[in-house]
C-alpha positions as CSV (number, residue, x, y, z in Angstrom):
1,X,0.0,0.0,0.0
2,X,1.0,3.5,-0.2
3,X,1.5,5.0,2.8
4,X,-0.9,8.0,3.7
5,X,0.4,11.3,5.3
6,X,3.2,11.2,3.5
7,X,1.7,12.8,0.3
8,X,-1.7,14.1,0.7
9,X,-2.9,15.0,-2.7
10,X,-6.6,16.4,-2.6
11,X,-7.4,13.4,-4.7
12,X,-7.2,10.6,-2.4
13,X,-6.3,12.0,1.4
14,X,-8.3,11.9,4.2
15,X,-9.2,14.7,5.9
16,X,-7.3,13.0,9.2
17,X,-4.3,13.3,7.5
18,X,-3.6,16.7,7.6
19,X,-3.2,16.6,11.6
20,X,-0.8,13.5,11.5
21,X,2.5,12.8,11.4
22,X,5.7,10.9,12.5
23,X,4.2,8.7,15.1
24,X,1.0,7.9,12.5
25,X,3.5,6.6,9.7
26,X,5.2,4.3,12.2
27,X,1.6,3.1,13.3
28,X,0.6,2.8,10.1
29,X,4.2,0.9,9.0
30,X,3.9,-1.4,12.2
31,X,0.7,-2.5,11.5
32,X,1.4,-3.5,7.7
33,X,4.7,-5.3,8.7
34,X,2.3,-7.3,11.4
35,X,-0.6,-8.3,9.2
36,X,1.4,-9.6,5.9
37,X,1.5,-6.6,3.4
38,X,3.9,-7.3,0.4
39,X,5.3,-3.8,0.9
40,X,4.5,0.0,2.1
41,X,5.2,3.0,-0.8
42,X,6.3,6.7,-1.0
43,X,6.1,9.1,-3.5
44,X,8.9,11.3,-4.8
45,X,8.5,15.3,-5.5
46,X,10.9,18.2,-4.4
47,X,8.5,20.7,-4.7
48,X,5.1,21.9,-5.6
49,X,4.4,25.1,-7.8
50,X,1.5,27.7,-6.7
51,X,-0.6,26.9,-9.6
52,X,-0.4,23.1,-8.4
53,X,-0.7,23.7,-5.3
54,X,-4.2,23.5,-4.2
55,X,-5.1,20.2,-5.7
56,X,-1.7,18.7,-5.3
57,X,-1.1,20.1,-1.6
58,X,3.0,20.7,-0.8
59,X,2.8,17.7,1.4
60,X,5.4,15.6,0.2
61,X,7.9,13.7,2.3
62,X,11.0,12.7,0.8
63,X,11.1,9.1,0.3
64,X,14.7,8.1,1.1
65,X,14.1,9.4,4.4
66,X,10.8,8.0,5.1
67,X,11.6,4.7,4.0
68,X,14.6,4.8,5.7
69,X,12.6,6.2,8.8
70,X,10.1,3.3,8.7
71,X,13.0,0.2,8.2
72,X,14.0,1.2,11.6
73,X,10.9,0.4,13.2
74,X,9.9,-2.6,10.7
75,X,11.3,-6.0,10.3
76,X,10.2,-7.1,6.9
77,X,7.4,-5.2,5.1
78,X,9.5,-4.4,1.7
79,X,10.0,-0.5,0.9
80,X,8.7,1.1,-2.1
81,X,9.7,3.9,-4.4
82,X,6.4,4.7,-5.6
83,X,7.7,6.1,-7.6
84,X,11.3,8.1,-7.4
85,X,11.3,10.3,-10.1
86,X,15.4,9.3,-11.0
87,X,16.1,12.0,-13.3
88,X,16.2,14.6,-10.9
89,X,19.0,13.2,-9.5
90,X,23.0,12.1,-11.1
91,X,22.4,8.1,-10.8
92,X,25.1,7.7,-8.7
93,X,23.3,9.7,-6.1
94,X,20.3,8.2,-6.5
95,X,22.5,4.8,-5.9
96,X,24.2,6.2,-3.2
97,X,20.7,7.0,-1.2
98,X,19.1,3.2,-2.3
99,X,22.4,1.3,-1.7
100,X,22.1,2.4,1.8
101,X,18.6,2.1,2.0
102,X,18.8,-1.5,1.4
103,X,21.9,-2.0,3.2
104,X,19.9,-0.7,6.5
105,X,17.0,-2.5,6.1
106,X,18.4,-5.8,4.9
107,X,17.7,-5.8,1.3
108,X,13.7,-5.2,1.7
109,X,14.3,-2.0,-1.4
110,X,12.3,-2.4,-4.1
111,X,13.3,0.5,-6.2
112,X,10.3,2.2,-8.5
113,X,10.9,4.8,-11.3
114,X,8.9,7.3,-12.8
115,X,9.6,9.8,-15.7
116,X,7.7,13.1,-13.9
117,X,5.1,15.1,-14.0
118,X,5.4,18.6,-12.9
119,X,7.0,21.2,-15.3
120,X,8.9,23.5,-12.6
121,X,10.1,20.7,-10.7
122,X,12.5,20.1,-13.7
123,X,13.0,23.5,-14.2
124,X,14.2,24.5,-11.0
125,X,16.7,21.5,-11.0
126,X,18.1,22.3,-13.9
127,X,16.4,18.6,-16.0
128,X,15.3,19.1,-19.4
129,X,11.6,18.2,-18.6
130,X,10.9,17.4,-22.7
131,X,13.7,15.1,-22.8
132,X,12.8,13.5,-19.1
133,X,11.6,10.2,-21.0
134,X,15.3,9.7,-22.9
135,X,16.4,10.7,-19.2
136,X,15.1,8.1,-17.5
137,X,15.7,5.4,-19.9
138,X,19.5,6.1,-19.4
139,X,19.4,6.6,-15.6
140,X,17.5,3.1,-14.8
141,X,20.5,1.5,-16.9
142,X,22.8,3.5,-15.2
143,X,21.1,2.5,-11.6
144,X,21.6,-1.3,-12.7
145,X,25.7,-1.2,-12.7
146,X,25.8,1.4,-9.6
147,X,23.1,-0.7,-7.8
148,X,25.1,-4.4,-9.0
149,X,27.6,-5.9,-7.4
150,X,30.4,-4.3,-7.9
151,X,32.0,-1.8,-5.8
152,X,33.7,0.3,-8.5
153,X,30.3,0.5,-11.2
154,X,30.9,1.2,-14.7
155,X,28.4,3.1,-16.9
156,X,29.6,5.0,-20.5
157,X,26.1,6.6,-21.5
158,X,24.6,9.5,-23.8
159,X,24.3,11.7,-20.4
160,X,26.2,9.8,-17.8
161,X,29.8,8.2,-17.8
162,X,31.2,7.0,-14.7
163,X,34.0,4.2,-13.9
164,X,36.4,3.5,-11.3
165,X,34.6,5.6,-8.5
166,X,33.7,3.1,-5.4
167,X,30.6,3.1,-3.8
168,X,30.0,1.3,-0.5
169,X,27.9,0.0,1.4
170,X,26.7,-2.2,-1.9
171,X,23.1,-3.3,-0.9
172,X,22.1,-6.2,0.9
173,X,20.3,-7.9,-2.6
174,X,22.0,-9.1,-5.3
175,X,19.9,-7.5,-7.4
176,X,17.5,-4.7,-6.2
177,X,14.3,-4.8,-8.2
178,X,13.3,-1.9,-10.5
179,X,9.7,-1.7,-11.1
180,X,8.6,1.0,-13.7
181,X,5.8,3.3,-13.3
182,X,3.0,4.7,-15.7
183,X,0.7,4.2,-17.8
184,X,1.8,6.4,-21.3
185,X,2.8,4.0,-24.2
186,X,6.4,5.0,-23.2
187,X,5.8,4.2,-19.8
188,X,4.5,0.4,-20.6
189,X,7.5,0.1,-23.6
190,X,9.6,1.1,-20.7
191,X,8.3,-1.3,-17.7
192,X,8.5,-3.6,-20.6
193,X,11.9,-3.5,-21.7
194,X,13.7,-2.1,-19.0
195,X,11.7,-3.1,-16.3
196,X,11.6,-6.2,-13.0
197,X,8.2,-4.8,-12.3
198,X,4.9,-2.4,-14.2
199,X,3.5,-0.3,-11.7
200,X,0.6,1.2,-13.6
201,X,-0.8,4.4,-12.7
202,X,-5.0,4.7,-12.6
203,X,-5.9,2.1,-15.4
204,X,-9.0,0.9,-14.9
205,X,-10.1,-2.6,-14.9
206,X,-11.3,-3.0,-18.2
207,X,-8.0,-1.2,-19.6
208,X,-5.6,-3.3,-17.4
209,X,-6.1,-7.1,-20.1
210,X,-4.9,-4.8,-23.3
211,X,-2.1,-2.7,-21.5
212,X,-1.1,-6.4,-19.6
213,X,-0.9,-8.0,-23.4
214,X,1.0,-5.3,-24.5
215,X,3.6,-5.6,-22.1
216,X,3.9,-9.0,-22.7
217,X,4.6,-8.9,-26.3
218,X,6.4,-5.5,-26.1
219,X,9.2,-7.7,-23.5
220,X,8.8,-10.8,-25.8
221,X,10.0,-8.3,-28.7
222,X,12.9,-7.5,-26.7
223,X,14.0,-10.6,-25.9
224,X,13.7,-10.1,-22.6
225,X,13.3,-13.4,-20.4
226,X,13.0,-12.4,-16.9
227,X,10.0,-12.8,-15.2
228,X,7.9,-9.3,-14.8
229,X,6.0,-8.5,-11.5
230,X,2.8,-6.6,-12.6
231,X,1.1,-4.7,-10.5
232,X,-2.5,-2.6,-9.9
233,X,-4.1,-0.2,-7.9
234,X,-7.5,-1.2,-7.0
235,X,-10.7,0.6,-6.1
236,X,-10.5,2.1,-2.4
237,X,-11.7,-0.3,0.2
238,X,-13.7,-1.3,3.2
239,X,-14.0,-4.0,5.1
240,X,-17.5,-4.6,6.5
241,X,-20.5,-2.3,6.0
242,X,-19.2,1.4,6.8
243,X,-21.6,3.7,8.8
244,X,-20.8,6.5,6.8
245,X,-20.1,7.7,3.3
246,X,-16.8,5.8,1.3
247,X,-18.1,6.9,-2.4
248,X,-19.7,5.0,-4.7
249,X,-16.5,3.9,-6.6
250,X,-15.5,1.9,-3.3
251,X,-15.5,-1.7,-2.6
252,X,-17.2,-2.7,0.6
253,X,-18.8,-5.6,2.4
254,X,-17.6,-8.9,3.7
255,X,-14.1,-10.3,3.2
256,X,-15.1,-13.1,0.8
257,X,-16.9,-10.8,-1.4
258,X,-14.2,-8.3,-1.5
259,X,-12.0,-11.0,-1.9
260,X,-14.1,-12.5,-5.0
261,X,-13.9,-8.7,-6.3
262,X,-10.0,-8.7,-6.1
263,X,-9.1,-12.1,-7.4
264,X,-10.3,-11.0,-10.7
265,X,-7.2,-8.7,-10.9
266,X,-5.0,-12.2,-10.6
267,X,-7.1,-13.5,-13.6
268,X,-6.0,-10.7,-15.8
269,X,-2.8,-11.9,-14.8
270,X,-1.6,-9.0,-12.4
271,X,0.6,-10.5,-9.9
272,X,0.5,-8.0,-7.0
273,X,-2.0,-5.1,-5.6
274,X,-1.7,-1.6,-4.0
275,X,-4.4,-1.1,-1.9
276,X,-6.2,2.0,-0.1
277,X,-8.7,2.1,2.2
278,X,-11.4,5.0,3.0
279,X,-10.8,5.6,6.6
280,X,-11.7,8.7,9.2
281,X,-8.8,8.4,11.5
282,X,-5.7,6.6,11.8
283,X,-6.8,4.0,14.4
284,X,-9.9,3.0,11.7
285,X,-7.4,2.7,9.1
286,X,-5.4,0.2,11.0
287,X,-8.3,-1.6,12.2
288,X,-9.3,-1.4,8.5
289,X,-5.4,-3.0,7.6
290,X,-5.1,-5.6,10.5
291,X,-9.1,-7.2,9.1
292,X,-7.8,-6.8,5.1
293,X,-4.6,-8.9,6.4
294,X,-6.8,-11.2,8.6
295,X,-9.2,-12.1,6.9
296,X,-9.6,-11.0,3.4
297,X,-6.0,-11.6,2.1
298,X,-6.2,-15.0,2.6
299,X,-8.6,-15.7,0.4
300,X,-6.7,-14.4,-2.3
Protein backbone atom coordinates (compact mmCIF):
# COMPACT_ATOMS: atom_id res chain seq x y z
CA UNK A 1 0.00 0.00 0.00
CA UNK A 2 0.97 3.55 -0.17
CA UNK A 3 1.46 5.03 2.76
CA UNK A 4 -0.89 8.03 3.71
CA UNK A 5 0.37 11.31 5.32
CA UNK A 6 3.20 11.18 3.45
CA UNK A 7 1.74 12.83 0.26
CA UNK A 8 -1.68 14.15 0.71
CA UNK A 9 -2.94 14.97 -2.65
CA UNK A 10 -6.64 16.40 -2.58
CA UNK A 11 -7.44 13.37 -4.70
CA UNK A 12 -7.17 10.58 -2.44
CA UNK A 13 -6.28 12.04 1.44
CA UNK A 14 -8.32 11.89 4.21
CA UNK A 15 -9.22 14.70 5.95
CA UNK A 16 -7.26 13.02 9.16
CA UNK A 17 -4.33 13.26 7.52
CA UNK A 18 -3.61 16.67 7.56
CA UNK A 19 -3.17 16.60 11.63
CA UNK A 20 -0.82 13.47 11.47
CA UNK A 21 2.49 12.79 11.40
CA UNK A 22 5.69 10.92 12.51
CA UNK A 23 4.16 8.69 15.10
CA UNK A 24 0.96 7.85 12.51
CA UNK A 25 3.46 6.56 9.71
CA UNK A 26 5.19 4.26 12.22
CA UNK A 27 1.64 3.08 13.27
CA UNK A 28 0.56 2.77 10.12
CA UNK A 29 4.16 0.89 8.98
CA UNK A 30 3.89 -1.43 12.20
CA UNK A 31 0.67 -2.53 11.48
CA UNK A 32 1.45 -3.52 7.67
CA UNK A 33 4.72 -5.26 8.72
CA UNK A 34 2.31 -7.29 11.38
CA UNK A 35 -0.57 -8.27 9.17
CA UNK A 36 1.42 -9.65 5.92
CA UNK A 37 1.52 -6.62 3.38
CA UNK A 38 3.90 -7.32 0.44
CA UNK A 39 5.33 -3.81 0.86
CA UNK A 40 4.47 0.01 2.07
CA UNK A 41 5.23 3.01 -0.81
CA UNK A 42 6.34 6.71 -0.99
CA UNK A 43 6.12 9.08 -3.50
CA UNK A 44 8.87 11.34 -4.80
CA UNK A 45 8.55 15.32 -5.48
CA UNK A 46 10.90 18.17 -4.37
CA UNK A 47 8.46 20.75 -4.67
CA UNK A 48 5.06 21.87 -5.62
CA UNK A 49 4.40 25.06 -7.80
CA UNK A 50 1.47 27.68 -6.68
CA UNK A 51 -0.62 26.90 -9.57
CA UNK A 52 -0.40 23.06 -8.43
CA UNK A 53 -0.72 23.65 -5.28
CA UNK A 54 -4.24 23.52 -4.23
CA UNK A 55 -5.09 20.18 -5.72
CA UNK A 56 -1.69 18.65 -5.25
CA UNK A 57 -1.11 20.13 -1.62
CA UNK A 58 3.04 20.66 -0.79
CA UNK A 59 2.82 17.69 1.39
CA UNK A 60 5.39 15.63 0.23
CA UNK A 61 7.93 13.72 2.34
CA UNK A 62 10.97 12.65 0.79
CA UNK A 63 11.14 9.13 0.34
CA UNK A 64 14.66 8.13 1.15
CA UNK A 65 14.14 9.44 4.43
CA UNK A 66 10.78 8.03 5.08
CA UNK A 67 11.64 4.66 3.99
CA UNK A 68 14.60 4.76 5.71
CA UNK A 69 12.56 6.22 8.82
CA UNK A 70 10.13 3.29 8.66
CA UNK A 71 12.98 0.17 8.23
CA UNK A 72 14.04 1.21 11.56
CA UNK A 73 10.93 0.37 13.19
CA UNK A 74 9.85 -2.65 10.72
CA UNK A 75 11.29 -5.98 10.30
CA UNK A 76 10.25 -7.14 6.92
CA UNK A 77 7.38 -5.22 5.07
CA UNK A 78 9.48 -4.38 1.66
CA UNK A 79 9.98 -0.55 0.95
CA UNK A 80 8.72 1.08 -2.14
CA UNK A 81 9.68 3.95 -4.44
CA UNK A 82 6.37 4.69 -5.61
CA UNK A 83 7.73 6.13 -7.59
CA UNK A 84 11.32 8.11 -7.42
CA UNK A 85 11.27 10.31 -10.06
CA UNK A 86 15.38 9.31 -10.99
CA UNK A 87 16.09 11.98 -13.31
CA UNK A 88 16.24 14.65 -10.89
CA UNK A 89 18.98 13.23 -9.45
CA UNK A 90 22.97 12.07 -11.10
CA UNK A 91 22.45 8.06 -10.79
CA UNK A 92 25.10 7.73 -8.74
CA UNK A 93 23.28 9.66 -6.08
CA UNK A 94 20.27 8.22 -6.52
CA UNK A 95 22.46 4.81 -5.90
CA UNK A 96 24.19 6.16 -3.19
CA UNK A 97 20.69 7.04 -1.24
CA UNK A 98 19.07 3.22 -2.33
CA UNK A 99 22.42 1.29 -1.67
CA UNK A 100 22.12 2.42 1.75
CA UNK A 101 18.60 2.14 2.00
CA UNK A 102 18.83 -1.50 1.36
CA UNK A 103 21.94 -1.96 3.18
CA UNK A 104 19.86 -0.70 6.48
CA UNK A 105 16.96 -2.49 6.09
CA UNK A 106 18.37 -5.82 4.88
CA UNK A 107 17.69 -5.81 1.28
CA UNK A 108 13.68 -5.21 1.66
CA UNK A 109 14.35 -1.99 -1.44
CA UNK A 110 12.35 -2.40 -4.09
CA UNK A 111 13.26 0.54 -6.18
CA UNK A 112 10.31 2.16 -8.52
CA UNK A 113 10.89 4.84 -11.33
CA UNK A 114 8.88 7.28 -12.85
CA UNK A 115 9.58 9.78 -15.66
CA UNK A 116 7.71 13.12 -13.85
CA UNK A 117 5.07 15.15 -13.99
CA UNK A 118 5.44 18.57 -12.86
CA UNK A 119 7.00 21.24 -15.35
CA UNK A 120 8.88 23.50 -12.60
CA UNK A 121 10.06 20.68 -10.75
CA UNK A 122 12.46 20.10 -13.68
CA UNK A 123 12.96 23.52 -14.21
CA UNK A 124 14.21 24.47 -11.04
CA UNK A 125 16.67 21.50 -11.00
CA UNK A 126 18.09 22.25 -13.88
CA UNK A 127 16.37 18.62 -15.96
CA UNK A 128 15.33 19.11 -19.41
CA UNK A 129 11.63 18.23 -18.61
CA UNK A 130 10.91 17.45 -22.67
CA UNK A 131 13.66 15.05 -22.84
CA UNK A 132 12.77 13.51 -19.14
CA UNK A 133 11.61 10.19 -21.01
CA UNK A 134 15.32 9.66 -22.89
CA UNK A 135 16.42 10.71 -19.19
CA UNK A 136 15.05 8.10 -17.48
CA UNK A 137 15.68 5.37 -19.87
CA UNK A 138 19.47 6.06 -19.41
CA UNK A 139 19.38 6.58 -15.59
CA UNK A 140 17.48 3.09 -14.80
CA UNK A 141 20.48 1.54 -16.92
CA UNK A 142 22.84 3.46 -15.18
CA UNK A 143 21.15 2.51 -11.65
CA UNK A 144 21.56 -1.33 -12.74
CA UNK A 145 25.66 -1.24 -12.68
CA UNK A 146 25.78 1.43 -9.61
CA UNK A 147 23.09 -0.69 -7.84
CA UNK A 148 25.09 -4.42 -8.99
CA UNK A 149 27.57 -5.95 -7.35
CA UNK A 150 30.42 -4.26 -7.86
CA UNK A 151 31.96 -1.82 -5.82
CA UNK A 152 33.67 0.34 -8.49
CA UNK A 153 30.33 0.54 -11.22
CA UNK A 154 30.87 1.17 -14.67
CA UNK A 155 28.35 3.05 -16.89
CA UNK A 156 29.59 4.97 -20.50
CA UNK A 157 26.07 6.59 -21.53
CA UNK A 158 24.58 9.49 -23.77
CA UNK A 159 24.26 11.66 -20.39
CA UNK A 160 26.23 9.76 -17.83
CA UNK A 161 29.82 8.20 -17.82
CA UNK A 162 31.20 7.00 -14.75
CA UNK A 163 34.02 4.25 -13.85
CA UNK A 164 36.37 3.50 -11.32
CA UNK A 165 34.59 5.60 -8.50
CA UNK A 166 33.65 3.11 -5.42
CA UNK A 167 30.55 3.12 -3.82
CA UNK A 168 30.02 1.32 -0.49
CA UNK A 169 27.86 0.04 1.43
CA UNK A 170 26.68 -2.20 -1.93
CA UNK A 171 23.09 -3.30 -0.88
CA UNK A 172 22.13 -6.22 0.89
CA UNK A 173 20.30 -7.94 -2.55
CA UNK A 174 22.04 -9.06 -5.33
CA UNK A 175 19.85 -7.49 -7.39
CA UNK A 176 17.50 -4.65 -6.18
CA UNK A 177 14.26 -4.81 -8.19
CA UNK A 178 13.30 -1.93 -10.49
CA UNK A 179 9.67 -1.66 -11.08
CA UNK A 180 8.60 1.00 -13.73
CA UNK A 181 5.80 3.31 -13.33
CA UNK A 182 3.03 4.70 -15.67
CA UNK A 183 0.69 4.16 -17.81
CA UNK A 184 1.82 6.35 -21.27
CA UNK A 185 2.79 3.97 -24.22
CA UNK A 186 6.39 5.00 -23.21
CA UNK A 187 5.84 4.21 -19.83
CA UNK A 188 4.55 0.38 -20.60
CA UNK A 189 7.47 0.07 -23.58
CA UNK A 190 9.57 1.13 -20.75
CA UNK A 191 8.31 -1.32 -17.74
CA UNK A 192 8.51 -3.58 -20.63
CA UNK A 193 11.94 -3.53 -21.71
CA UNK A 194 13.70 -2.07 -18.96
CA UNK A 195 11.74 -3.11 -16.25
CA UNK A 196 11.61 -6.18 -13.02
CA UNK A 197 8.16 -4.78 -12.31
CA UNK A 198 4.89 -2.42 -14.16
CA UNK A 199 3.49 -0.25 -11.65
CA UNK A 200 0.59 1.18 -13.62
CA UNK A 201 -0.84 4.39 -12.73
CA UNK A 202 -5.04 4.71 -12.64
CA UNK A 203 -5.85 2.06 -15.37
CA UNK A 204 -9.05 0.85 -14.87
CA UNK A 205 -10.08 -2.58 -14.92
CA UNK A 206 -11.30 -3.01 -18.20
CA UNK A 207 -8.00 -1.22 -19.62
CA UNK A 208 -5.62 -3.34 -17.39
CA UNK A 209 -6.07 -7.07 -20.13
CA UNK A 210 -4.95 -4.78 -23.29
CA UNK A 211 -2.11 -2.70 -21.47
CA UNK A 212 -1.05 -6.41 -19.57
CA UNK A 213 -0.95 -7.97 -23.41
CA UNK A 214 0.97 -5.34 -24.55
CA UNK A 215 3.61 -5.63 -22.10
CA UNK A 216 3.93 -8.98 -22.68
CA UNK A 217 4.55 -8.90 -26.32
CA UNK A 218 6.37 -5.47 -26.09
CA UNK A 219 9.15 -7.74 -23.49
CA UNK A 220 8.83 -10.84 -25.75
CA UNK A 221 10.02 -8.34 -28.73
CA UNK A 222 12.85 -7.48 -26.71
CA UNK A 223 14.05 -10.60 -25.92
CA UNK A 224 13.69 -10.13 -22.57
CA UNK A 225 13.27 -13.36 -20.43
CA UNK A 226 12.99 -12.40 -16.86
CA UNK A 227 10.04 -12.76 -15.19
CA UNK A 228 7.93 -9.26 -14.85
CA UNK A 229 5.98 -8.53 -11.54
CA UNK A 230 2.76 -6.59 -12.62
CA UNK A 231 1.12 -4.66 -10.51
CA UNK A 232 -2.52 -2.62 -9.89
CA UNK A 233 -4.10 -0.20 -7.87
CA UNK A 234 -7.51 -1.19 -6.98
CA UNK A 235 -10.70 0.63 -6.10
CA UNK A 236 -10.53 2.07 -2.40
CA UNK A 237 -11.72 -0.28 0.20
CA UNK A 238 -13.65 -1.32 3.22
CA UNK A 239 -13.98 -4.02 5.06
CA UNK A 240 -17.47 -4.65 6.48
CA UNK A 241 -20.48 -2.31 5.95
CA UNK A 242 -19.21 1.36 6.81
CA UNK A 243 -21.64 3.68 8.75
CA UNK A 244 -20.80 6.53 6.84
CA UNK A 245 -20.13 7.70 3.28
CA UNK A 246 -16.84 5.76 1.28
CA UNK A 247 -18.13 6.92 -2.38
CA UNK A 248 -19.67 4.97 -4.65
CA UNK A 249 -16.49 3.89 -6.60
CA UNK A 250 -15.46 1.91 -3.30
CA UNK A 251 -15.53 -1.72 -2.57
CA UNK A 252 -17.22 -2.66 0.56
CA UNK A 253 -18.76 -5.63 2.35
CA UNK A 254 -17.61 -8.94 3.74
CA UNK A 255 -14.09 -10.28 3.17
CA UNK A 256 -15.13 -13.10 0.81
CA UNK A 257 -16.94 -10.77 -1.45
CA UNK A 258 -14.16 -8.33 -1.51
CA UNK A 259 -12.01 -11.01 -1.94
CA UNK A 260 -14.13 -12.50 -4.96
CA UNK A 261 -13.88 -8.71 -6.30
CA UNK A 262 -10.02 -8.70 -6.07
CA UNK A 263 -9.10 -12.13 -7.39
CA UNK A 264 -10.34 -11.03 -10.66
CA UNK A 265 -7.23 -8.69 -10.95
CA UNK A 266 -5.03 -12.24 -10.56
CA UNK A 267 -7.10 -13.51 -13.59
CA UNK A 268 -6.00 -10.69 -15.78
CA UNK A 269 -2.75 -11.91 -14.76
CA UNK A 270 -1.55 -8.99 -12.39
CA UNK A 271 0.64 -10.53 -9.94
CA UNK A 272 0.47 -7.95 -6.97
CA UNK A 273 -1.97 -5.07 -5.62
CA UNK A 274 -1.68 -1.65 -4.00
CA UNK A 275 -4.44 -1.11 -1.92
CA UNK A 276 -6.21 2.04 -0.08
CA UNK A 277 -8.66 2.07 2.17
CA UNK A 278 -11.35 5.04 3.04
CA UNK A 279 -10.84 5.60 6.60
CA UNK A 280 -11.70 8.68 9.22
CA UNK A 281 -8.82 8.39 11.45
CA UNK A 282 -5.70 6.59 11.78
CA UNK A 283 -6.82 3.97 14.41
CA UNK A 284 -9.88 3.02 11.74
CA UNK A 285 -7.38 2.70 9.05
CA UNK A 286 -5.40 0.22 11.03
CA UNK A 287 -8.30 -1.56 12.23
CA UNK A 288 -9.26 -1.42 8.47
CA UNK A 289 -5.42 -3.02 7.60
CA UNK A 290 -5.13 -5.56 10.53
CA UNK A 291 -9.07 -7.19 9.10
CA UNK A 292 -7.83 -6.80 5.08
CA UNK A 293 -4.55 -8.94 6.43
CA UNK A 294 -6.81 -11.20 8.57
CA UNK A 295 -9.20 -12.12 6.87
CA UNK A 296 -9.64 -11.04 3.37
CA UNK A 297 -6.02 -11.60 2.07
CA UNK A 298 -6.17 -15.02 2.59
CA UNK A 299 -8.60 -15.65 0.38
CA UNK A 300 -6.65 -14.44 -2.29
Amino acid sequence: MQLPVQSQSTMYAEAWEADAGPGDLVEIARTADRSGFDYVASCDHVAIPRRLAAAMSTVWYDPVATLGFLAGVTERVRLLSHVAVVGFRHPLLTAKQYATLDHLSGGRLILGVGAGHVQEEFEVLGVDFERRGAVLDECVDALRAALGPDEFPTHHGKLYDFEGLGQQPRPAQERVPVWVGGSSPAAVRRAAVRGDGWLPQGDPRDRLPEQIARVRRLREEAGVSDPLTVGAITEPLYVGEPGWSVGRRTLTGAPEALAESLRAYRAMGVHQIQVRFRSRSRSELTDQMAAFGSEVAPLL
